[in-house]
BATOR-79399 format. One line per 8 residues: number of its first residue (from 1); their letters; for each residue x, y, z of C-alpha. Coordinates in steps of 0.2 Angstrom, whole numbers, plus 5000, padded with zeros to 4 digits. Example, Ala and Ser with C-alpha at 12.3 -4.5 7.8 and 13.67 -1.06 7.14 Angstrom:
! BATOR-79399
1) as) 5062/4978/5039 | 5068/4995/5036 $
This chain:
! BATOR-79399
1) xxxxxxxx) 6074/6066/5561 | 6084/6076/5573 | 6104/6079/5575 | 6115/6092/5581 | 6127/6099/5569 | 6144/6110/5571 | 6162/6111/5565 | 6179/6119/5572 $
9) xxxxxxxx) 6190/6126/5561 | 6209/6134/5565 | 6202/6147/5551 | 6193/6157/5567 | 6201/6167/5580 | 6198/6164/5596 | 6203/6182/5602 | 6191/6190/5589 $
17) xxxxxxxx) 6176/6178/5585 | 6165/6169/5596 | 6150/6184/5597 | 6133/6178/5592 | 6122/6192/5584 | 6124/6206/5569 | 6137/6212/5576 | 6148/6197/5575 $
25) xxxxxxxx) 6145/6198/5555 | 6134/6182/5556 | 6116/6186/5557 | 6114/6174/5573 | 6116/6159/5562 | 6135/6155/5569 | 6148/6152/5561 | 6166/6155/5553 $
33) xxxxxxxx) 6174/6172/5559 | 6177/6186/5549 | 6196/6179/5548 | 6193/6165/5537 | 6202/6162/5522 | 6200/6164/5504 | 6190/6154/5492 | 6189/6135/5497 $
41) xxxxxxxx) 6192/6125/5481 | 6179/6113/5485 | 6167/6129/5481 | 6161/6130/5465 | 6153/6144/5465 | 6167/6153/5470 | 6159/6163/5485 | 6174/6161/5498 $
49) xxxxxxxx) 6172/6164/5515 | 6156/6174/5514 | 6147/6157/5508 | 6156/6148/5521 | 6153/6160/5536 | 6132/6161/5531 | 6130/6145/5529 | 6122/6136/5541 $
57) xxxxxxxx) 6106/6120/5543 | 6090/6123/5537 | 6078/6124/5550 | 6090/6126/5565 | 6092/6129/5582 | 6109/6142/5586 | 6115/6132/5604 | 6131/6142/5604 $
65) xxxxxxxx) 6142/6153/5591 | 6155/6157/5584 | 6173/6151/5585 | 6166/6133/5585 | 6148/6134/5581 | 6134/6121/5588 | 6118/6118/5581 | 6102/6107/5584 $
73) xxxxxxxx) 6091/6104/5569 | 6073/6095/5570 | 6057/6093/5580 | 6066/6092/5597 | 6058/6095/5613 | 6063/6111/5625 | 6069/6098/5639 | 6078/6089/5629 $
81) xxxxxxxx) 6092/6104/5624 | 6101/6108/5639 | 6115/6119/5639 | 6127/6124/5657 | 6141/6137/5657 | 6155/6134/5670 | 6156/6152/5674 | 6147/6164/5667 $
89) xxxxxxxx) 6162/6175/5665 | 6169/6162/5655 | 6157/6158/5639 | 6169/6148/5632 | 6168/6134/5645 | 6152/6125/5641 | 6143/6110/5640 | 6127/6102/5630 $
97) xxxxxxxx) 6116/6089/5631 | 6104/6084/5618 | 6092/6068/5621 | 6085/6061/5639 | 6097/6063/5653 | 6093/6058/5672 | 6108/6072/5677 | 6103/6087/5686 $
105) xxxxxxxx) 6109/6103/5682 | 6122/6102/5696 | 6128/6089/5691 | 6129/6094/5672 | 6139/6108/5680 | 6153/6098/5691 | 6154/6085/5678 | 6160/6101/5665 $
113) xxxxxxxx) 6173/6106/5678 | 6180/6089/5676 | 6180/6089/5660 | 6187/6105/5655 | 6202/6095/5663 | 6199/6079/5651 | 6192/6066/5661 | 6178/6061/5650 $
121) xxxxxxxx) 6169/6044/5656 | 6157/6051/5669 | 6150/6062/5656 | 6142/6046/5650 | 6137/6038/5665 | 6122/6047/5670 | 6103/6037/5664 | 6096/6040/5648 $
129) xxxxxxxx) 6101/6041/5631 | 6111/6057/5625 | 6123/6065/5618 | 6136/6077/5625 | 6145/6090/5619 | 6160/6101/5629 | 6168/6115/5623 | 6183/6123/5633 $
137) xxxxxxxx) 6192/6137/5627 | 6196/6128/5608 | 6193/6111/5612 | 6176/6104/5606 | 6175/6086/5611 | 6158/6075/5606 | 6155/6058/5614 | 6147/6045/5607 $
145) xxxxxxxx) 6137/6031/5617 | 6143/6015/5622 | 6131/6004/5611 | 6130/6013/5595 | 6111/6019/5594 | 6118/6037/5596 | 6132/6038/5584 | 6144/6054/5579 $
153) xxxxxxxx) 6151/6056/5564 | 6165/6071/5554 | 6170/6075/5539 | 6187/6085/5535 | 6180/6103/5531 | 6185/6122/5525 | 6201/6118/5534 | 6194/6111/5549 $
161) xxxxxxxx) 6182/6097/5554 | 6162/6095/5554 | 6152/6085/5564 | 6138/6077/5568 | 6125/6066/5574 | 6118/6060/5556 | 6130/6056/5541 | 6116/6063/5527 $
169) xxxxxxxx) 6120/6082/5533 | 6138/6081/5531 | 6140/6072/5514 | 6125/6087/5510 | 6141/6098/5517 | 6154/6090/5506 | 6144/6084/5491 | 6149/6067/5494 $
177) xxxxxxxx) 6146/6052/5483 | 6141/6034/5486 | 6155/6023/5495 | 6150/6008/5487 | 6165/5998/5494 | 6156/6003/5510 | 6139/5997/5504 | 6145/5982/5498 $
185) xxxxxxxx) 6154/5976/5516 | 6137/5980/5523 | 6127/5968/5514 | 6144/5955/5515 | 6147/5957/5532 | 6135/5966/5542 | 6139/5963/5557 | 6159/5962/5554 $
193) xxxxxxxx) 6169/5982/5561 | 6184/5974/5554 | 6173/5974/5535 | 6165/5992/5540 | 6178/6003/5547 | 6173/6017/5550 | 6165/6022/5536 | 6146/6026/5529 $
201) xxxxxxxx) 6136/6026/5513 | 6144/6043/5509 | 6162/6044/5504 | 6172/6055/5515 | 6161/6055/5530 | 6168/6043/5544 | 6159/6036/5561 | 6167/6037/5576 $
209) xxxxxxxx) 6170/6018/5586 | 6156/6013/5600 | 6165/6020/5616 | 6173/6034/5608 | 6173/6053/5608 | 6180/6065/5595 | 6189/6079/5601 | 6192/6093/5592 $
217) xxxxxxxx) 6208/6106/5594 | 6208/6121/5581 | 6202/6108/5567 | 6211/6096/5571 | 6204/6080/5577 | 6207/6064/5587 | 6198/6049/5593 | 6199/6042/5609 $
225) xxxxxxxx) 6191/6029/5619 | 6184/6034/5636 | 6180/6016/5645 | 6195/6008/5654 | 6208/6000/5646 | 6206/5979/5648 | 6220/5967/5644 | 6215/5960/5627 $
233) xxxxxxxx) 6218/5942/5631 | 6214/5939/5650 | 6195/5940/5655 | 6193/5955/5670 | 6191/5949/5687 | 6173/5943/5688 | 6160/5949/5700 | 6147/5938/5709 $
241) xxxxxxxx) 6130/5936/5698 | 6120/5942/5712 | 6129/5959/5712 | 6130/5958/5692 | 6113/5956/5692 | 6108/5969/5704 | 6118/5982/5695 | 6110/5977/5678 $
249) xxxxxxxx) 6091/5978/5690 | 6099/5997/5696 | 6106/6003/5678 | 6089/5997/5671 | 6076/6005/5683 | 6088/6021/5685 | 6084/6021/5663 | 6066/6019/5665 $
257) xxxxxxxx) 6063/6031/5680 | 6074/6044/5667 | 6059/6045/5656 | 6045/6044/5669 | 6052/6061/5677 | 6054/6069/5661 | 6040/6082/5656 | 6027/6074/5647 $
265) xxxxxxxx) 6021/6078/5630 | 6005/6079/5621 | 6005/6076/5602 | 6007/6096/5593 | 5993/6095/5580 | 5978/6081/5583 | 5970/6076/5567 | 5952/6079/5565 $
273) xxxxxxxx) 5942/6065/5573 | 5924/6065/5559 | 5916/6054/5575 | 5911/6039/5580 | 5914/6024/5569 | 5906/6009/5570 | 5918/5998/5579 | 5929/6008/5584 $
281) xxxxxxxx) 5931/6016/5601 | 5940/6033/5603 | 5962/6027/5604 | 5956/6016/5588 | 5949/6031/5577 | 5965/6042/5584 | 5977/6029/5579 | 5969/6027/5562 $
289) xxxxxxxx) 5973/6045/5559 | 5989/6041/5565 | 5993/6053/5580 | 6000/6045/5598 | 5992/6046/5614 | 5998/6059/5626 | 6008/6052/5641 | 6021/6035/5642 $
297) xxxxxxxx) 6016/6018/5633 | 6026/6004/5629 | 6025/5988/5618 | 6018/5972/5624 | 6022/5957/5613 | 6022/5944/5627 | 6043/5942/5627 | 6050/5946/5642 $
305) xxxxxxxx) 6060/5961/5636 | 6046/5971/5632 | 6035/5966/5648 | 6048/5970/5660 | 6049/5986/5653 | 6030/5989/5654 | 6030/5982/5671 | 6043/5994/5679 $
313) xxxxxxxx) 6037/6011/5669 | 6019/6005/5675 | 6027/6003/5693 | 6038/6017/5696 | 6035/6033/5701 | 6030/6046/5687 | 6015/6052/5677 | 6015/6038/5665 $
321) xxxxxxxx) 5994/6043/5657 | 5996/6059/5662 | 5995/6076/5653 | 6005/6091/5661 | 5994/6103/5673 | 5981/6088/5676 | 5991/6078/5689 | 6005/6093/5694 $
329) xxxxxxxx) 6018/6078/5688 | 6010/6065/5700 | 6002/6048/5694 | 5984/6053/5696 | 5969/6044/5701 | 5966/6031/5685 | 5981/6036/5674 | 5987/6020/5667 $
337) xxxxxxxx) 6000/6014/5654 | 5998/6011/5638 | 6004/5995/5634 | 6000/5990/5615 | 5999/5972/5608 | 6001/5968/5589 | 5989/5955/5582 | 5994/5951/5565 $
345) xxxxxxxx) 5977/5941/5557 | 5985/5935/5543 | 5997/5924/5551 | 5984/5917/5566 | 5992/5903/5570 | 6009/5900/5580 | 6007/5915/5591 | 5995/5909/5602 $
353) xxxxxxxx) 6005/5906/5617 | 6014/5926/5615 | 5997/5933/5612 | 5991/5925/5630 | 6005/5930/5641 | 6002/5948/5634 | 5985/5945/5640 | 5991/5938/5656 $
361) xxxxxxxx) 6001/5952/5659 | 5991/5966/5652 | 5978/5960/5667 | 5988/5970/5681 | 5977/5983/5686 | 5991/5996/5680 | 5992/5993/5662 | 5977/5999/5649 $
369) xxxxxxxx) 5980/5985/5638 | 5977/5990/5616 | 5977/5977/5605 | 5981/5983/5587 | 5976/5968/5574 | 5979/5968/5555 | 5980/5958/5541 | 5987/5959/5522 $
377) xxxxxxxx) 5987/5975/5525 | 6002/5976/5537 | 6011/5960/5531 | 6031/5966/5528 | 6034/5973/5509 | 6016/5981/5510 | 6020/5998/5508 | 6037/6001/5497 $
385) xxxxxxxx) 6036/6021/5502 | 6042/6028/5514 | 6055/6043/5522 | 6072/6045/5518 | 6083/6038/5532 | 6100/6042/5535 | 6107/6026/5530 | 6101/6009/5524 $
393) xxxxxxxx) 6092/5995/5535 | 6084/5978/5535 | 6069/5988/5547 | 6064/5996/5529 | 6052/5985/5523 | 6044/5982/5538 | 6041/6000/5542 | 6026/6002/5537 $
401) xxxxxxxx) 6018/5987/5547 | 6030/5994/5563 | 6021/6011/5562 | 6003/6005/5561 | 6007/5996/5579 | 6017/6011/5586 | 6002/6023/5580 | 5992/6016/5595 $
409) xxxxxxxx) 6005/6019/5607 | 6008/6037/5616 | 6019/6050/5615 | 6034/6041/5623 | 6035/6023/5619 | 6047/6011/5628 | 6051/5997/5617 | 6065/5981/5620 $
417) xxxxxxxx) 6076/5982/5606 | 6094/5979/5611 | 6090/5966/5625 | 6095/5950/5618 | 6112/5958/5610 | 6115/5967/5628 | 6108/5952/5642 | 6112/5935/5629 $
425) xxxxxxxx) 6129/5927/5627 | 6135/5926/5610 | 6139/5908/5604 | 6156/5914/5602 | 6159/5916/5621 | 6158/5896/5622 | 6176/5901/5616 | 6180/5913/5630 $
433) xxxxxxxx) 6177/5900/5640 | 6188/5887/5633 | 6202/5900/5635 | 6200/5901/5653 | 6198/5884/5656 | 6181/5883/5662 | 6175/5870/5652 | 6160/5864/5664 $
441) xxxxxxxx) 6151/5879/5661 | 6148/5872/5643 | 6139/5857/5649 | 6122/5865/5651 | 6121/5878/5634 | 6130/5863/5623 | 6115/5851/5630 | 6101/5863/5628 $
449) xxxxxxxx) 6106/5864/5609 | 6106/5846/5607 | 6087/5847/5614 | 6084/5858/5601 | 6093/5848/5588 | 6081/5845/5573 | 6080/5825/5573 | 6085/5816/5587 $
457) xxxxxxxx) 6095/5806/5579 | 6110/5820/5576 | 6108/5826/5593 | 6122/5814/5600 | 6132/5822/5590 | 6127/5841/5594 | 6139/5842/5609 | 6156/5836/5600 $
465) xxxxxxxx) 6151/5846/5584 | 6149/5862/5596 | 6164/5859/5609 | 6175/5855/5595 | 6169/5872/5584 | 6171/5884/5600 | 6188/5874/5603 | 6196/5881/5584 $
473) xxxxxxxx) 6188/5895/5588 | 6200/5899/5604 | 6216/5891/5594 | 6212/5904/5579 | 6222/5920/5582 | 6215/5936/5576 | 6221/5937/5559 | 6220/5920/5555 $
481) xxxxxxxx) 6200/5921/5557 | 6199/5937/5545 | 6209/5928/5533 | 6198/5914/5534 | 6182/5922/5530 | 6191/5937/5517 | 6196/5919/5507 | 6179/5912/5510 $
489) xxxxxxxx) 6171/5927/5503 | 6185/5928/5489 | 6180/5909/5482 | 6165/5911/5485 | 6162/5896/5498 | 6146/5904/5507 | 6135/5894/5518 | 6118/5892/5516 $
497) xxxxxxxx) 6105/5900/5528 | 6107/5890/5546 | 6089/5884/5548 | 6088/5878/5566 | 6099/5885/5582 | 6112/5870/5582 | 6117/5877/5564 | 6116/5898/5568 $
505) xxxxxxxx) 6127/5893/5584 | 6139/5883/5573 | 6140/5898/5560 | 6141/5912/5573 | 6159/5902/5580 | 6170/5914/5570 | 6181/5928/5572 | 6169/5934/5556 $
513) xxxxxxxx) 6157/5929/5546 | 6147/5932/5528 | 6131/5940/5530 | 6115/5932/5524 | 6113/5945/5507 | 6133/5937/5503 | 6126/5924/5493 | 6119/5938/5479 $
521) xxxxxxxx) 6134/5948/5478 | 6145/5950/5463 | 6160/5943/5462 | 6169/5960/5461 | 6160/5966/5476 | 6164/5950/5489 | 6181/5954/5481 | 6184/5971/5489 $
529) xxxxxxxx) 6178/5967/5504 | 6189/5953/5505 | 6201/5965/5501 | 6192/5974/5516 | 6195/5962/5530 | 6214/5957/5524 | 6218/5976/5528 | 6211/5975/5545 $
537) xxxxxxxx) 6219/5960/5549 | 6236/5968/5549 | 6229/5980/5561 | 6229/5976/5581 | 6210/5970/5588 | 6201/5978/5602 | 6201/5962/5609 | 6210/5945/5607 $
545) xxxxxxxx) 6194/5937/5616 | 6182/5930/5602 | 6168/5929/5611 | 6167/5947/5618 | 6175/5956/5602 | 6159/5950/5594 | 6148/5953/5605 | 6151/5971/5603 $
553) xxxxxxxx) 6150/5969/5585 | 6134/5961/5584 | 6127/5974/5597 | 6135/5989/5588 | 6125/5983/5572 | 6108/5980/5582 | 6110/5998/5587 | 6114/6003/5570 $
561) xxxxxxxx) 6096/5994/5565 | 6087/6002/5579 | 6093/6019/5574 | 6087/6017/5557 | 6071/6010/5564 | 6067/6024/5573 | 6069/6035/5558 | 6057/6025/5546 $
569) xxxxxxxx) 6045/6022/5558 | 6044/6038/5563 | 6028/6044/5571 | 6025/6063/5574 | 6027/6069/5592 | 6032/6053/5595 | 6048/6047/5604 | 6054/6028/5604 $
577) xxxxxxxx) 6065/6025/5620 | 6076/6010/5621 | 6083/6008/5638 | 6093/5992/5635 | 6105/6002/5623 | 6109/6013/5637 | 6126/6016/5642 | 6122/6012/5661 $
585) xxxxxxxx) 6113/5996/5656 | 6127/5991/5642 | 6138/5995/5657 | 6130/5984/5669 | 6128/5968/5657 | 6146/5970/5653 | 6151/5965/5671 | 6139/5949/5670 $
593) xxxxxxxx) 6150/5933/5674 | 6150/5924/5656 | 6146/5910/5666 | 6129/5915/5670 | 6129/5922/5651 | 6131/5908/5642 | 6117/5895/5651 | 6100/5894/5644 $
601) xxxxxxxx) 6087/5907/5648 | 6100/5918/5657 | 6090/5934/5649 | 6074/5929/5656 | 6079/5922/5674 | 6089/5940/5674 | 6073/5949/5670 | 6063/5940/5679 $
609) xxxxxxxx) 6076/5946/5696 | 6074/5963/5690 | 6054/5960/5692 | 6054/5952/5707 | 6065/5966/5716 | 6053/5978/5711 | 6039/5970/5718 | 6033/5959/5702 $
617) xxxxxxxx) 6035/5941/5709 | 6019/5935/5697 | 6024/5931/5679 | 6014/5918/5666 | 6019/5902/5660 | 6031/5903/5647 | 6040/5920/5652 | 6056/5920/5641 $
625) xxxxxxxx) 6051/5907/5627 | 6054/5916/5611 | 6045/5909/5593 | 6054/5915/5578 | 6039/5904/5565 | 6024/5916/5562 | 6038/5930/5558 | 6045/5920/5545 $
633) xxxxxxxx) 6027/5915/5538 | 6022/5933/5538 | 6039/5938/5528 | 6035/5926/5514 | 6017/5931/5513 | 6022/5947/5513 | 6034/5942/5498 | 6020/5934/5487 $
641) xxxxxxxx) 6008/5948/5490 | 6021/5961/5484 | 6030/5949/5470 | 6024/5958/5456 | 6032/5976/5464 | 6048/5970/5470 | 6053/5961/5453 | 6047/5979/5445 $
649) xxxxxxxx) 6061/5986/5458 | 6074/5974/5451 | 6071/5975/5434 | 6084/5990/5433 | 6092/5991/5451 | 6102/6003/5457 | 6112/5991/5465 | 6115/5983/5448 $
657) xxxxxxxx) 6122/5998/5443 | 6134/5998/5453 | 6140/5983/5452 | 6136/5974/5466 | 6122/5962/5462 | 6114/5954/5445 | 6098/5961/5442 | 6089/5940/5437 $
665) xxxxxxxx) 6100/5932/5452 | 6091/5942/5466 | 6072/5940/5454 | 6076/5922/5455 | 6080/5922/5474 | 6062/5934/5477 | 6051/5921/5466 | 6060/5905/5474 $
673) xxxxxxxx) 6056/5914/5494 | 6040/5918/5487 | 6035/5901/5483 | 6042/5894/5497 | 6059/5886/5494 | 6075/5887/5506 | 6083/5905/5505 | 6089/5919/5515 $
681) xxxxxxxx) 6074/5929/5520 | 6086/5943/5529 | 6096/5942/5519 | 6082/5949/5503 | 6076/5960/5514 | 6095/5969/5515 | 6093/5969/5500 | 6077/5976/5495 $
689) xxxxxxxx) 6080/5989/5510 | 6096/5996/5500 | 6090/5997/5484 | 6075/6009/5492 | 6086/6019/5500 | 6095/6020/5484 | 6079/6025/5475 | 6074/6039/5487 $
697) xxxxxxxx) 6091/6046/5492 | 6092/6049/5472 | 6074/6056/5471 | 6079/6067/5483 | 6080/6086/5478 | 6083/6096/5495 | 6097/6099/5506 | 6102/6101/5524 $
705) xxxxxxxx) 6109/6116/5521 | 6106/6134/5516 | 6116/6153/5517 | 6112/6168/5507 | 6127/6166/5493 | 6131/6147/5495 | 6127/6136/5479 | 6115/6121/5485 $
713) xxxxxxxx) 6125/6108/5492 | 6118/6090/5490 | 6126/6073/5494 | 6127/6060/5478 | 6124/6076/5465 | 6129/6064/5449 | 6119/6047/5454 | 6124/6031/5458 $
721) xxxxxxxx) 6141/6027/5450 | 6140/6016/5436 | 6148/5999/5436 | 6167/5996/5441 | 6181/5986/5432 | 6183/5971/5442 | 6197/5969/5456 | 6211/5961/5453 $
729) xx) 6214/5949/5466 | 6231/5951/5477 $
């Protein structure tokens, strides 16, 4: 896990701090001057400003000092901490980068002159995935990403505010305790900002918006947004699809030629290899022991995101199999990419048609194709253990089957998370549509539902049940829908699990919806976060457009997920890149024509453009089709394998605890999913996700933070918070 960490506080002078070293009274840790004030009654101890001013992350990396101290903690690589000063006579005019970034150091430079003067947007316009920090004279200012995978968070502190790039090292800061209210609205409503805010698990630490920066004057703070301004009701002029598409094909190769040009790494530590094995060739004994390839790999599952990203690293220009010194950063004579496939043997049938386009694909001379094939042993709920993240997610109990196929892969992984929430229309822009009256372009997406309708004989009906559902959706105002959906969740009206596409399209046509763990929540719980969404509807929307307002919702949660996936997955010396979150490719698929959104296999025909302008014309039969069955057949044997543990896990649960579920409702729901009756598989697998977190944030007895007279500061000190007194309802 790896964040960057800092704080600014009006305690320091900014005439007398701002030295880094023993003379500067902070022992090269950084941190508040020597004019700080008295004890701070959020220390127990009683320690004062020494404890504050020596206080700093455990295992950290000083980026710059005092005032307004910066820090990055973790494995990360030398190239990917970059620092530029505006003048070197001015060390107060700076700029940091932490991540992947395309930008040279010029241009670092110039975009910190313009900066220093507040224009802010180009800082987040370059490829790759980062996160930028500028500090000039007093002012720090932090920018988030456009997507959400590279989130920034605060925390009011010593007089002044903290931040950072994980939420666990500042309630460590504060000694925070569980927000349940938050916890709850995240198994409710997921996928609803108006139910999250900006909160997190930790009370007192708040998330800054998608498209946002924090900016940070003396202490004091204020969140703004740096993309343009739009009208919140009228669509934005539309550009033609062929130039749409051709700046989604630039943004997208610009991301993937990022990582090519970027040094290469070799894993730090090999584990011993004891030899040949019988069966096993030299990549299957070193992912056995769990270590990555050296050079660039990415997944190959046979959908189209993951093989156009294959595709183009294989295609591009770079050192994709190569280790540094052997090639001199040139593609050398045989290097190929690593392109791995996932084989799951105890779900053999339904995948037959993916498995073979990998195959097709993997046939291009370019790619050194490894197929990674398990049975029972990696089904989901396998293996319950696993490291602490920094917040919950559904990707937990599929870690451990996620980190035997990533094992095989190399040092830096592409994988295509984030292309269906970035490149798809959400059901919900059937609505946009409607509001701008252009209702033939609902013709072909309303009649490719009907085909997919379950029996034939309720397909007549598909296109009025649709046209007439995105039609209330574009007469519901804002605050009428959240109303809606906070009285749905207050009375207890949830829908069952949509089972086919024509019912998740009709769900999906809402300003809000339930999540699929609602149905499991306590009364108290769905109470408060109907409470939750009544609130935020007196408050003004970022957008009166259905269809687009959640969109972004649904993408900010995706990269949410994606962040916690990378956490629990974890490989060492491994780096996951996902170039679809990007803030250039995000950027580019905003501008796509809803029109050209909205019909079917709009991602794959726009992929498959990409290819083709990059000299990949030749795709197998199939490209785009999608199969969600053998998933769902390998969730529920995964659920009967592990029964017998995760009924153990809820015989006393956390969650319980606290009041937001009944211990024998969710055993009920794991035995009936087990045995194969209708229920929510995501949403058990929220829930089981939380209640390990839960389990190993509480076991946890270390900190993020450490200073020679500090007491130890840990978030959650007392546990989880017993049950609450039921809400009364307004």
């Amino acid at each position: 896990m790896r964040w960057l960490v800092g704080w600014s506080s009006i305690a320091a002078s900014f005439g007398t701090a701002g030295r880094v070293g023993h003379d500067a009274g902070t022992g090269l840790r950084g941190g508040l001057a020597d004019t700080a004030p008295g004890p701070d009654p959020r220390d127990p101890g009683g320690s004062g400003a020494d404890a504050e001013r020596t206080l700093h992350p455990v295992g950290a990396q000083l980026l710059w000092g005092d005032p307004d101290p910066l820090w990055a903690v973790g494995d990360w690589r030398p190239d990917e901490i970059r620092t530029v000063t505006a003048d070197p006579a001015d060390p107060f005019t700076r700029l940091a980068v932490l991540g992947c970034c395309g930008a040279g150091d010029d241009e670092l430079r110039r975009a910190l002159y313009a900066a220093r003067g507040g224009a802010l947007r180009h800082l987040t316009s370059w490829s790759g995935s980062y996160t930028a920090v500028v500090q000039a004279g007093r002012r720090i200012t932090v920018l988030g990403d456009l997507a959400g995978a590279r989130p920034v968070f605060y925390t009011p502190w010593a007089g002044g505010t903290a931040y950072a790039t994980a939420a666990l090292p500042l309630a460590d800061l504060i000694e925070a305790q569980l927000d349940i209210g938050h916890l709850a609205a995240l198994l409710a409503c997921p996928d609803s900002p108006e139910a999250l805010a900006d909160g997190t698990p930790y009370a007192g630490v708040r998330r800054i918006p998608p498209g946002h920066a924090l900016i940070l004057r003396e202490g004091s703070r204020e969140i703004t947004g740096y993309e343009p301004v739009a009208s919140l009701a009228v669509a934005a002029p539309e550009i033609e699809a062929e130039r749409a598409v051709e700046g989604v094909r630039e943004a997208l190769v610009d991301a993937v030629r990022a990582r090519l040009t970027a040094p290469r790494h070799a894993p730090d530590v090999l584990p011993h290899d004891p030899g040949p094995v019988p069966g096993m060739g030299p990549a299957d004994r070193r992912a056995a022991r769990g270590a990555p390839a050296p050079g660039v790999g990415a997944d190959l599952s046979g959908g189209s995101a993951s093989a156009t990203l294959a595709l183009l690293a294989a295609g591009l220009p770079g050192a994709p199999g190569t280790v540094p010194g052997t090639a001199a950063g040139v593609r050398g004579s045989g290097s190929r990419l690593l392109a791995v496939t996932f084989n799951d043997l105890a779900v053999p049938q339904g995948r037959e048609a993916e498995l073979e386009r990998a195959r097709a694909i993997a046939a291009d001379p370019r790619l050194h194709h490894v197929v990674v094939a398990a049975a029972e042993e990696a089904l989901p709920y396998a293996e319950l253990d696993g490291p602490l993240t920094d917040e919950p997610g559904p990707s937990l109990v599929f870690a451990a089957r996620e980190r035997r196929r990533l094992a095989a892969g190399s040092a830096d992984h592409f994988v295509g998370h984030g292309a269906r929430q970035v490149l798809d229309a959400h059901p919900a822009r059937l609505a946009d549509l409607l509001m701008d009256r252009r209702r033939r372009h609902l013709l072909r997406p309303v009649a490719a539902l009907a085909r997919s309708a379950a029996d034939g004989g309720g397909s007549l009906l598909v296109p009025l049940t649709v046209y007439g559902a995105a039609r209330r959706l574009a007469r519901t105002p804002y605050r009428a829908g959240l109303e809606a959906t906070a009285a749905r969740l207050r009375l207890g009206q949830l829908d069952i699990a949509p089972t086919d596409p024509v019912d998740a399209s009709l769900a999906a046509l809402t300003w809000a919806r339930p999540g699929p763990a609602a149905a499991w929540l306590t009364g108290e719980a769905l109470a408060e976060v109907s409470i939750r969404l009544l609130a935020a509807a007196g408050r003004p929307p970022l957008s009166l457009r259905p269809g687009e307002a959640r969109a972004r919702s649904v993408l900010a949660r995706q990269a949410a997920d994606h962040r916690v996936f990378e956490q629990a997955v974890e490989v060492r010396s491994q780096r996951l890149h996902a170039p679809f979150l990007d803030n250039q490719v995000v950027r580019a698929a905003r501008a796509l024509p809803e029109s050209l959104r909205v019909q079917p296999g709009a991602r794959a025909a726009i992929l498959r453009t990409v290819l083709s302008s990059t000299g990949v014309r030749e795709l197998p039969p199939g490209w785009g089709a999608v199969a969600h069955t053998p998933h769902e057949t390998a969730t529920r044997l995964g659920l009967r394998a592990a029964l017998h543990e995760l009924l153990a896990l809820f015989t006393a649960p956390l969650l319980a605890d606290a009041g937001l579920i009944e211990a024998r409702v969710v055993q009920q729901a794991l035995i009936d999913a087990a045995e194969g009756r209708p229920t929510a598989l995501d949403g058990l697998a929220e829930l089981v996700s939380m209640e390990l977190w839960l389990r190993r944030l509480l076991a946890r007895r270390g900190t993020c933070w450490t200073g020679t007279s500090t007491p130890r500061r840990r978030a959650v000190p007392t546990g989880t918070p017993l049950r609450r007194p039921a809400l009364p309802l307004p």
